[in-house]
C-alpha positions as CSV (number, residue, x, y, z in Angstrom):
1,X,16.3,56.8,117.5
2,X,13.8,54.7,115.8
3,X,10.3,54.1,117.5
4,X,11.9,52.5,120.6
5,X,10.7,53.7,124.1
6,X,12.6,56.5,125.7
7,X,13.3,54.4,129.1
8,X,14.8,51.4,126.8
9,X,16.9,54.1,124.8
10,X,18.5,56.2,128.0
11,X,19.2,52.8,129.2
12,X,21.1,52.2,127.1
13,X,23.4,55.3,127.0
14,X,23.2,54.8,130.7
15,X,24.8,50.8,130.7
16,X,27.1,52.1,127.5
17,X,28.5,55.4,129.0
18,X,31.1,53.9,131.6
19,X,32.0,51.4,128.8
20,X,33.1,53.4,126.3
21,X,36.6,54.7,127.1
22,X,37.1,50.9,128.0
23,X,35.6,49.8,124.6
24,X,37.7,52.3,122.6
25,X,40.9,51.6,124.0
26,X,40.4,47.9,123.1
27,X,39.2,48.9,119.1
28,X,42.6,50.9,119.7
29,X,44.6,48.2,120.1
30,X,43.8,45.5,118.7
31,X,43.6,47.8,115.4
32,X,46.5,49.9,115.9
33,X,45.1,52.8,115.0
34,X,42.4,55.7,115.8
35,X,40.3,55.8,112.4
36,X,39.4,52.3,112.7
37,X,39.0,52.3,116.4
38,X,36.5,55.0,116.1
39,X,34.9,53.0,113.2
40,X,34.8,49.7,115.0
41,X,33.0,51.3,118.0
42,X,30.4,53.3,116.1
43,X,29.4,50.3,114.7
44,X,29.5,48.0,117.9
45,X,27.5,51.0,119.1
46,X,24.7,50.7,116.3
47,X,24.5,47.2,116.0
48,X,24.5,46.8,120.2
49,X,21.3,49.4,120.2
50,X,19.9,47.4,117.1
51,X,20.0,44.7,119.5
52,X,19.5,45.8,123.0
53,X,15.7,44.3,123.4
54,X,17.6,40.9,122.6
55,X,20.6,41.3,125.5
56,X,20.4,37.9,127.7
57,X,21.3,37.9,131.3
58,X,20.1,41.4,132.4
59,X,22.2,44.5,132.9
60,X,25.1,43.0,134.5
61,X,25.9,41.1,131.2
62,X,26.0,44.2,129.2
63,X,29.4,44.7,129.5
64,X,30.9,41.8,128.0
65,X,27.4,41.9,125.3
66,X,29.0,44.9,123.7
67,X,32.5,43.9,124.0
68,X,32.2,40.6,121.9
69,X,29.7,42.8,119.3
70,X,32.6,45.0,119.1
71,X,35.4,42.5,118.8
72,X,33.3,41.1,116.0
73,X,33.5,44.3,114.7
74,X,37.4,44.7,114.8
75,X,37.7,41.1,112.8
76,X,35.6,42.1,110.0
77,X,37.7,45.2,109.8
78,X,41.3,43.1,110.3
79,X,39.8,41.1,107.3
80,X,39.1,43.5,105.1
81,X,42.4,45.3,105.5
82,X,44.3,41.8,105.1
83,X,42.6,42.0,101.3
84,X,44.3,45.2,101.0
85,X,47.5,45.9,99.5
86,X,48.1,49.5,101.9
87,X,50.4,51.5,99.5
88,X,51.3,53.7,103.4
89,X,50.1,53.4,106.8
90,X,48.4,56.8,107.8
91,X,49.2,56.1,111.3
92,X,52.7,55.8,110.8
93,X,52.8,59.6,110.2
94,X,50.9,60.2,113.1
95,X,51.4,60.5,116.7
96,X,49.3,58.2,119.0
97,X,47.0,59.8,121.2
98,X,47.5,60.3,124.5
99,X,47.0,57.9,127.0
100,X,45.5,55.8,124.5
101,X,47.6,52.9,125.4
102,X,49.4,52.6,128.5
103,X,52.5,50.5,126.9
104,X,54.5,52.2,124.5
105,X,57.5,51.8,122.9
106,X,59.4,48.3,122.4
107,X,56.5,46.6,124.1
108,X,53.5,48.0,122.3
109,X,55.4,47.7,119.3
110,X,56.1,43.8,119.8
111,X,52.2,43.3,120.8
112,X,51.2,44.6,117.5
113,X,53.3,42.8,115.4
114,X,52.0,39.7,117.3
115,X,49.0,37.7,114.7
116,X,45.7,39.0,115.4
117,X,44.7,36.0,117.7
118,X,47.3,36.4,119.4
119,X,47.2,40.1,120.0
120,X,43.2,40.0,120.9
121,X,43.8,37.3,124.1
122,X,46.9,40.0,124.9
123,X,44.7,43.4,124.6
124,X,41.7,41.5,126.6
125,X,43.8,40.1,129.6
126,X,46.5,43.1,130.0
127,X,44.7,46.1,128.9
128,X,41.4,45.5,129.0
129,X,41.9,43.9,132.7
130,X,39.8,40.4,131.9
131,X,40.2,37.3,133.1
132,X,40.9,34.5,131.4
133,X,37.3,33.2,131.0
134,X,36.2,36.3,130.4
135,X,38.3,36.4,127.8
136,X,37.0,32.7,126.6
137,X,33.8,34.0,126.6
138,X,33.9,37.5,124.9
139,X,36.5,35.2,122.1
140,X,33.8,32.6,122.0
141,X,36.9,29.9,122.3
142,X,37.7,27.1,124.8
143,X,39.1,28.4,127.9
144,X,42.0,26.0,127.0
145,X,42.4,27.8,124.1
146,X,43.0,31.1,126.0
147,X,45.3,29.7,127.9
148,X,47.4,28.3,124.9
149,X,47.4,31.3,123.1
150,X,47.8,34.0,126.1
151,X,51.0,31.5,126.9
152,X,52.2,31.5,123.1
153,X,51.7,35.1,122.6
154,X,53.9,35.8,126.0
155,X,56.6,33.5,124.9
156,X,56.7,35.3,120.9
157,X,56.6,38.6,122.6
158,X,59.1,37.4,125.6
159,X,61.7,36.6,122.4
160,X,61.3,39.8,120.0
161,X,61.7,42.1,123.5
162,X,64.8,40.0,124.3
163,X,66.2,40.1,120.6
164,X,65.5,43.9,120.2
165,X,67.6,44.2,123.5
166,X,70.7,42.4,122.6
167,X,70.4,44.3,119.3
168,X,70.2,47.3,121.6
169,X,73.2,46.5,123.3
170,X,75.3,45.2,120.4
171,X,74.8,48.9,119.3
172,X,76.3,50.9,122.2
């Protein structure tokens, strides 16, 4: 890539390898869908290598680095799509792909109908495996904040899982 040292370039790869399946899964869901997973990460990938002679706190703070540059990434993309009318969702029509996401079904399906900053603090604590000031910091929010929308979230999605299962049963 351009004029930067080999060393600093296979260093890179190197601290972004283990990361990727990590950072795709978490494009994944907090977009919904593979196209603009694969979008968001390419992206968080160019503008992380852009910026890899600017990384603070060494190695060890690389992970989280390219985390937040790629949930930056995933917001510009959820606002552009919230100026757009979709006419179909592709990804209605197609299958998810597998092992993806570890939660499918009723529960995946209430987290994504949960608002965007709501879903996020979900994604980052229960599939991405963070803790709740990780979280705070890759959100750049108050840990309070966290906190009050993880709880928030839990309750909406605690309510939609309970409603869809006495609609369930009124059924049988």
């Amino acid at each position: 890539m351009r004029g930067r040292p080999a060393a600093e370039e296979e260093r890179f790869f190197e601290l972004l390898r283990p990361e990727q399946g990590k950072l795709y899964r978490t494009a994944w869901a907090i977009l919904g869908n593979e196209a603009d997973a694969r979008d968001a990460l390419q992206e968080a990938v160019i503008r992380a290598y852009r910026a890899f002679s600017q990384l603070k706190g060494g190695e060890a703070a690389f992970p989280g680095w390219i985390r937040r540059i790629l949930i930056n990434q995933c917001t510009q993309i959820l606002r552009r799509r919230a100026r757009v009318i979709p006419v179909e969702r592709p990804e209605d029509y197609r299958p998810e792909p597998a092992g993806v996401i570890p939660e499918h079904g009723e529960v995946w399906e209430a987290v994504r109908r949960l608002p965007e900053h709501y879903r996020s603090v979900v994604v980052l604590r229960f599939l991405a495996d963070l803790s709740l000031e990780d979280i705070a910091r890759t959100l750049d929010i108050p840990l309070g904040t966290v906190k009050s929308r993880l709880h928030t979230a839990l309750k909406q999605l605690r309510s939609a899982l309970t409603e869809a299962d006495a609609e369930r049963r009124g059924a049988l």
